[in-house]
N, CA, C and O of each residue as an XYZ file, in Angstrom:
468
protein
N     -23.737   -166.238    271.197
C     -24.881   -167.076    271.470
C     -25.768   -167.118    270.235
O     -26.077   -166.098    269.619
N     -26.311   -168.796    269.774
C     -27.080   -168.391    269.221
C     -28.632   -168.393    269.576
O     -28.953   -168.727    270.716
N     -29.309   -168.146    268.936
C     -31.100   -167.890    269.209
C     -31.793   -169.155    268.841
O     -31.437   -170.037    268.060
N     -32.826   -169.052    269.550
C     -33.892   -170.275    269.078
C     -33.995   -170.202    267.668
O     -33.865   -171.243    267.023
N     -34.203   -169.154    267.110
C     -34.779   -169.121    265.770
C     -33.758   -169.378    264.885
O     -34.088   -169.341    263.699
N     -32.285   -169.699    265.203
C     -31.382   -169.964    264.164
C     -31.081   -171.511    264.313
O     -30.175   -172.060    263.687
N     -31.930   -172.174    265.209
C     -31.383   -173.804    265.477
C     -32.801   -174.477    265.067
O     -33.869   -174.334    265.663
N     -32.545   -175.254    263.890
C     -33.233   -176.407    263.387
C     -33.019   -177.624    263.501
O     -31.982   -178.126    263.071
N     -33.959   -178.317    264.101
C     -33.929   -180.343    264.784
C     -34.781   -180.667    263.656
O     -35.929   -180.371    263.328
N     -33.324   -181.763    262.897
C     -34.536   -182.546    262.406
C     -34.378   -184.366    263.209
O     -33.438   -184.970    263.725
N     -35.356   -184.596    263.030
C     -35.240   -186.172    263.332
C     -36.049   -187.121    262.661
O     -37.193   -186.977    262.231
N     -35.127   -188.348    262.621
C     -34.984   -189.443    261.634
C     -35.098   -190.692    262.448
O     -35.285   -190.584    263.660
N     -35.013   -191.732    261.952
C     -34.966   -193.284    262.345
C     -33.301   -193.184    261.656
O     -32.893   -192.424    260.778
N     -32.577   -194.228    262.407
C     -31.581   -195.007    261.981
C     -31.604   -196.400    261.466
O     -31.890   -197.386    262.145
N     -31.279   -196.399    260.210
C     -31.036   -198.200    259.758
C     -30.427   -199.261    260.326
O     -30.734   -200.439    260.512
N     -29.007   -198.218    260.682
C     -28.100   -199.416    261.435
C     -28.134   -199.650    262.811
O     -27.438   -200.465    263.417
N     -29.205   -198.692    263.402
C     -28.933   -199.270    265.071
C     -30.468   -200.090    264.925
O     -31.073   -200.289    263.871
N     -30.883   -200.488    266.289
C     -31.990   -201.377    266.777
C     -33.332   -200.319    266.340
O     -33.002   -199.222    265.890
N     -34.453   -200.544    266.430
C     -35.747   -200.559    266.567
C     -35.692   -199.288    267.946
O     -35.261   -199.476    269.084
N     -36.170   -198.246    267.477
C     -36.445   -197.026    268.567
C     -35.200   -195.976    268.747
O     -35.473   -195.047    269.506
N     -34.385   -195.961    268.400
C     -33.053   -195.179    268.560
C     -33.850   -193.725    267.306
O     -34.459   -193.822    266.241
N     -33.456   -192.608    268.089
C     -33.662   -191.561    267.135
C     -32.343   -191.101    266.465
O     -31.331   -191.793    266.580
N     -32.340   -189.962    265.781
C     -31.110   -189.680    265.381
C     -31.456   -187.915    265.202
O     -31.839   -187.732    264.046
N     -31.434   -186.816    265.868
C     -31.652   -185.924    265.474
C     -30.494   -185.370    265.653
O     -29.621   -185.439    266.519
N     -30.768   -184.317    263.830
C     -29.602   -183.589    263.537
C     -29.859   -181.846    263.888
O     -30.855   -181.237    263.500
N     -28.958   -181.352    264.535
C     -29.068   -179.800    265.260
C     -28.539   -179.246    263.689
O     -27.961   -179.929    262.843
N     -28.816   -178.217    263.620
C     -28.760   -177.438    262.198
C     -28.521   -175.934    262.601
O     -29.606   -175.369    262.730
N     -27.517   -175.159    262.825
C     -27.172   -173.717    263.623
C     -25.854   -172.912    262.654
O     -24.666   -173.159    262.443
N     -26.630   -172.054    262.319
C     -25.968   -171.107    261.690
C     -25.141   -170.713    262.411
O     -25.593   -170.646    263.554
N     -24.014   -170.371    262.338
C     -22.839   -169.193    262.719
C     -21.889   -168.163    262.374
O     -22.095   -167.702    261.252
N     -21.063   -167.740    262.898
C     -20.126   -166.739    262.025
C     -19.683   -167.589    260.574
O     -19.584   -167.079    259.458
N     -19.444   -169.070    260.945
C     -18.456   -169.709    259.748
C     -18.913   -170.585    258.897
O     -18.286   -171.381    258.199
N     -20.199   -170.374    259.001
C     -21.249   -171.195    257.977
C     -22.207   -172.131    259.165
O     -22.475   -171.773    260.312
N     -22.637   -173.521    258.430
C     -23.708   -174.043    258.725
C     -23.286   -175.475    259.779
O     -22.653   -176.393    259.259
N     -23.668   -175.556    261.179
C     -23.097   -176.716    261.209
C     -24.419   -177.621    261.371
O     -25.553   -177.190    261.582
N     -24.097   -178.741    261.250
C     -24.656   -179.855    261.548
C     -24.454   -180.856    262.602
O     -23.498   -181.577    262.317
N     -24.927   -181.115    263.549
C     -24.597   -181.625    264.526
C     -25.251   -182.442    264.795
O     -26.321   -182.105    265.301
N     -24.966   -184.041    264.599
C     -25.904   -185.760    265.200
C     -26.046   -186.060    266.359
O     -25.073   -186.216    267.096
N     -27.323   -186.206    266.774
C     -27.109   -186.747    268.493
C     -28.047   -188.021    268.184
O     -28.980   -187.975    267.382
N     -27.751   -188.951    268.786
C     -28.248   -190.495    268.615
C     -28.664   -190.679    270.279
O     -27.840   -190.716    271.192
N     -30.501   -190.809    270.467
C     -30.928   -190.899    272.009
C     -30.626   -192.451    271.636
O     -30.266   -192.790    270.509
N     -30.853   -193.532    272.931
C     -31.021   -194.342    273.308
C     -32.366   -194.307    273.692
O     -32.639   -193.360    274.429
N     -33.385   -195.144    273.380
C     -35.183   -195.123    273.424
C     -35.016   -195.661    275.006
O     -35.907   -195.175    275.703
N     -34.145   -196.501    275.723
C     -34.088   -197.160    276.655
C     -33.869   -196.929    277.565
O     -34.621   -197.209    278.499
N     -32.378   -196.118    277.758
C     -32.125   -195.421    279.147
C     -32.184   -194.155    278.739
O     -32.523   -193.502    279.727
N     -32.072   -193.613    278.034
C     -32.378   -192.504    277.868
C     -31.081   -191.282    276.986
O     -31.199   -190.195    276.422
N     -29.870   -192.245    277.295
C     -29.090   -191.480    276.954
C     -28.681   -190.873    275.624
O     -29.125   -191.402    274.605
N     -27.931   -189.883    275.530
C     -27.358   -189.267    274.103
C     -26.191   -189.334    273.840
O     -25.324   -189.055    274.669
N     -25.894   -189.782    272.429
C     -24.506   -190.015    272.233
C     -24.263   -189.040    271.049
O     -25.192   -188.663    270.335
N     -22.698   -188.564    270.833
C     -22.481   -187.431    269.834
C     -22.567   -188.572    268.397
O     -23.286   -188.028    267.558
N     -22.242   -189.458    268.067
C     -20.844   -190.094    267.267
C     -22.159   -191.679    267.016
O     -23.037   -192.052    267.795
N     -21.890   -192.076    266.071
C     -22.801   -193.554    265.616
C     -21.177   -194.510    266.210
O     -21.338   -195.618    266.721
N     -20.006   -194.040    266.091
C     -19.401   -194.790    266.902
C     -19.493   -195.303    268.057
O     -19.467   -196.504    268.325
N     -19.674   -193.844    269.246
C     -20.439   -194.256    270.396
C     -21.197   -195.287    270.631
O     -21.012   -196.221    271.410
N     -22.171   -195.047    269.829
C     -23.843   -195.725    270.033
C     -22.488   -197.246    269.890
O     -21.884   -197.574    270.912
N     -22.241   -197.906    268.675
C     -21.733   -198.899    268.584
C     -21.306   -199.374    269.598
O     -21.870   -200.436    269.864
N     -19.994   -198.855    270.836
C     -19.956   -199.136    271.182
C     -20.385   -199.352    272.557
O     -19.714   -200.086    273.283
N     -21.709   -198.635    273.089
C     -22.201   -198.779    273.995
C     -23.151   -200.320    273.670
O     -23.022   -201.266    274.448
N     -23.892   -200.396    272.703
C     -24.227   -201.275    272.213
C     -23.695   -202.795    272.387
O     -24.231   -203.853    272.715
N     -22.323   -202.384    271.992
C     -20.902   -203.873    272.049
C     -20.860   -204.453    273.500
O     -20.820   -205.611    273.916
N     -20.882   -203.283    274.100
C     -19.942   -203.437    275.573
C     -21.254   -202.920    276.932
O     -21.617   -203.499    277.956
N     -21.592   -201.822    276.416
C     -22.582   -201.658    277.416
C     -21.977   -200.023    278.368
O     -22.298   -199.339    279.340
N     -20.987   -200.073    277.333
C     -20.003   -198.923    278.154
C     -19.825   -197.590    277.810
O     -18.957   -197.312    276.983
N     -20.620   -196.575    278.395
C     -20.992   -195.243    278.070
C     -19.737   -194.547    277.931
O     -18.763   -194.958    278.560
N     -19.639   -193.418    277.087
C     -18.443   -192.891    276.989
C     -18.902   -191.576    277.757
O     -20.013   -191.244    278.168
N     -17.730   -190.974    277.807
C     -17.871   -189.931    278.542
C     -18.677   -188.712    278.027
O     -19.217   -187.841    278.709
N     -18.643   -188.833    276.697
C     -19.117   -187.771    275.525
C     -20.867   -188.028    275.805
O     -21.666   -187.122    275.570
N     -21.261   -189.238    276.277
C     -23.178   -189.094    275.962
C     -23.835   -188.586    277.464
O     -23.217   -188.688    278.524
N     -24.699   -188.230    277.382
C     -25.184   -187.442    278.666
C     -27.036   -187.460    278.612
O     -27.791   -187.350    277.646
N     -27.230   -187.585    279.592
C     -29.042   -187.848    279.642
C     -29.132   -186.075    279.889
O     -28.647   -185.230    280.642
N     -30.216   -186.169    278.564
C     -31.096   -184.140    278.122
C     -31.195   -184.291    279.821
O     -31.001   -185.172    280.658
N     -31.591   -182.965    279.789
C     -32.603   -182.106    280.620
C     -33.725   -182.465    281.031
O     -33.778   -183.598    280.552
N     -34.391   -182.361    281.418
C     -36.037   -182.762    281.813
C     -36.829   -181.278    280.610
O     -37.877   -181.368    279.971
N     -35.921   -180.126    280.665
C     -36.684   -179.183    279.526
C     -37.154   -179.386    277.960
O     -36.546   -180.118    277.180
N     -37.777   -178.982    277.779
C     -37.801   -179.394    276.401
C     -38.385   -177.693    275.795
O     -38.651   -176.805    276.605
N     -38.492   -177.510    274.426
C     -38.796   -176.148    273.999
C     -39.817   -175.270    274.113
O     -39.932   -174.115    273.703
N     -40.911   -176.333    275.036
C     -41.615   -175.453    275.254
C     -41.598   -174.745    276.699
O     -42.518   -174.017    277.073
N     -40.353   -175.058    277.546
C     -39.995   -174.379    278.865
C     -38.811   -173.617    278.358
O     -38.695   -172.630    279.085
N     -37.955   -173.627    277.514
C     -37.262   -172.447    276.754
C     -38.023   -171.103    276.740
O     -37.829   -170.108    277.437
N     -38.917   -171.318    275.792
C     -39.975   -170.400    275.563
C     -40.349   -169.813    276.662
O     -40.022   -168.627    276.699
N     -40.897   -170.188    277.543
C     -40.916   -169.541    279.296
C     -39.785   -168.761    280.039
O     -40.120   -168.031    280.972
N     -38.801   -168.839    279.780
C     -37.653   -167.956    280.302
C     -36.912   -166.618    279.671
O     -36.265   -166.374    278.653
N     -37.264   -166.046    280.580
C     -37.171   -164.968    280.598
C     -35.744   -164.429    279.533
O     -34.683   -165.012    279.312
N     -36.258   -163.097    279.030
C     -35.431   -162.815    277.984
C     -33.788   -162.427    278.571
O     -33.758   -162.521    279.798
N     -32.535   -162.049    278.007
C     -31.543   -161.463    278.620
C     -31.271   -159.794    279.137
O     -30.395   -159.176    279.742
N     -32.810   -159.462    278.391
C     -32.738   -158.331    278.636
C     -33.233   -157.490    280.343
O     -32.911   -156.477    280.965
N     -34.405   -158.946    280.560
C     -35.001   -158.676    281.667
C     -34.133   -159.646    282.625
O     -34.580   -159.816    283.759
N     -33.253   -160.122    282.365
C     -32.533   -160.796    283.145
C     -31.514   -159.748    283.807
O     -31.204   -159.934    284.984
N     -30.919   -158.532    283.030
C     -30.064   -157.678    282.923
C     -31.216   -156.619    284.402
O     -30.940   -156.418    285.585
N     -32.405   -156.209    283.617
C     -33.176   -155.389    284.229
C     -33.555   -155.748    285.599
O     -33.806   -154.833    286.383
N     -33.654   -157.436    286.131
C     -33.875   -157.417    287.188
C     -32.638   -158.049    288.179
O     -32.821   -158.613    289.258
N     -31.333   -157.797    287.517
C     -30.162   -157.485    288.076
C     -29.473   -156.090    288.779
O     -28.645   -155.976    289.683
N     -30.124   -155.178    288.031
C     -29.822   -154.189    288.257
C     -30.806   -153.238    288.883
O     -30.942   -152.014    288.889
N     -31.570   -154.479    289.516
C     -32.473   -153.439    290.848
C     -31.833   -152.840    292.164
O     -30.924   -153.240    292.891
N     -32.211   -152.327    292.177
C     -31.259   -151.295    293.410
C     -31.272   -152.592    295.052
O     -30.536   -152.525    296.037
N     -32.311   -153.564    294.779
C     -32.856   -153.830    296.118
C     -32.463   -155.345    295.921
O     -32.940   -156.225    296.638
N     -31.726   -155.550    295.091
C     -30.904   -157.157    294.534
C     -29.658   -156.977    294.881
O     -29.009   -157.997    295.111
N     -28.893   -155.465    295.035
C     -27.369   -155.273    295.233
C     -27.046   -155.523    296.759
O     -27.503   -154.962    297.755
N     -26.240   -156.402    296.652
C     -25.401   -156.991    298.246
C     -24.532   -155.611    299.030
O     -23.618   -154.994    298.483
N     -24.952   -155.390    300.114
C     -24.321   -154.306    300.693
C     -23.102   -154.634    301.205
O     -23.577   -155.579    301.835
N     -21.854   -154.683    301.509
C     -20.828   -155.380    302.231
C     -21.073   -154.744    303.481
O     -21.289   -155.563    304.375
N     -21.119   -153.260    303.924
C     -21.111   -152.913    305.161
C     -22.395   -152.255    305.494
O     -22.732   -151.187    304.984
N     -23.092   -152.897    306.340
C     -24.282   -151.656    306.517
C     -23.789   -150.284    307.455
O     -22.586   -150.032    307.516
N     -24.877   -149.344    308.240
C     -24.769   -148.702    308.622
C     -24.584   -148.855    309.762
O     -24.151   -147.951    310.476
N     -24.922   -150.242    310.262
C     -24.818   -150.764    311.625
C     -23.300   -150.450    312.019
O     -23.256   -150.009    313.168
N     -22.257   -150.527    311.519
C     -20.696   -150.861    311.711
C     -20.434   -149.648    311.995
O     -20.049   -149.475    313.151
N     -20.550   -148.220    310.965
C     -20.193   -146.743    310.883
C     -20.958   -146.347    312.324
O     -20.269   -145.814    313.194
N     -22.519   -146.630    312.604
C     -22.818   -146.096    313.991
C     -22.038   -146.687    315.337
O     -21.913   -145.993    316.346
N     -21.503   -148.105    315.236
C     -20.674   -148.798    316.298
C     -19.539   -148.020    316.275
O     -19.259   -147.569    317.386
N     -18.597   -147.630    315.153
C     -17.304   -147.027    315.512
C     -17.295   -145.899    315.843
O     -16.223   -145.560    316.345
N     -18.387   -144.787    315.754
C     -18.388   -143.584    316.016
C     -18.911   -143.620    317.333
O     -18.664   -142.526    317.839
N     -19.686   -144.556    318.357
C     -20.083   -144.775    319.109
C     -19.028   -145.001    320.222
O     -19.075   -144.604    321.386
N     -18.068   -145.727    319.606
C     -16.915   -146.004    320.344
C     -15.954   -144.564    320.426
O     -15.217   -144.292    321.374
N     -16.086   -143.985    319.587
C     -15.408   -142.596    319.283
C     -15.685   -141.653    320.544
O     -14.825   -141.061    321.196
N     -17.179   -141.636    320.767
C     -17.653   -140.678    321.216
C     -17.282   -141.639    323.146
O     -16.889   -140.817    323.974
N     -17.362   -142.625    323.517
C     -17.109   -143.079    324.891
C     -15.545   -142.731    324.935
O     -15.258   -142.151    325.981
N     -14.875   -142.856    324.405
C     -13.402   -142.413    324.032
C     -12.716   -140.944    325.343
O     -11.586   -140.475    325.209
């Protein structure tokens, strides 16, 4: 995984599409160097496309590819609000979060039956 602090957005205008289209590039370090990654919104419906091909041809045809997808309603400053993995871990491992399969109810029924026996 990487961290907030290793992913840089920048964003730009595009020449070749219409009036309002953004173009922001994801910027994320990893084991194998630096990638760069284009996402092209649509100002209109909203959607995101990987590829300036895409955009083209949604543009042409009107016909979304499978690859673009409408964000989240989140944005970074509700990132920032969620909780770390550590306390995610910590309030997993509360004693009073663990699923019991059998209670004690079952062990007093069979010994109950034991004892009418």
């Amino acid at each position: 995984m990487c961290s907030a602090s290793k992913v840089v957005v920048e964003k730009s205008t595009v020449d070749d599409l219409p009036p309002g289209w953004i173009k922001e590039t994801k910027i994320r370090k990893n084991a194998f160097g630096v990638r760069r990654d284009p996402y092209y919104t649509d100002p209109v419906s909203g959607y995101v496309f990987r590829s300036k091909k895409d955009v083209f041809r949604y543009l042409e045809t009107g016909e979304i590819s499978r690859h673009a997808f409408k964000p989240s309603k989140r944005d970074a400053h509700d990132l920032e609000a969620l909780p770390s993995p550590a306390a995610k871990r910590q309030k997993l491992e509360h004693p009073a979060t663990r699923r019991r399969l059998f209670s004690g109810q079952m062990l007093n029924y069979c010994s109950s039956q034991t004892m009418s026996n």
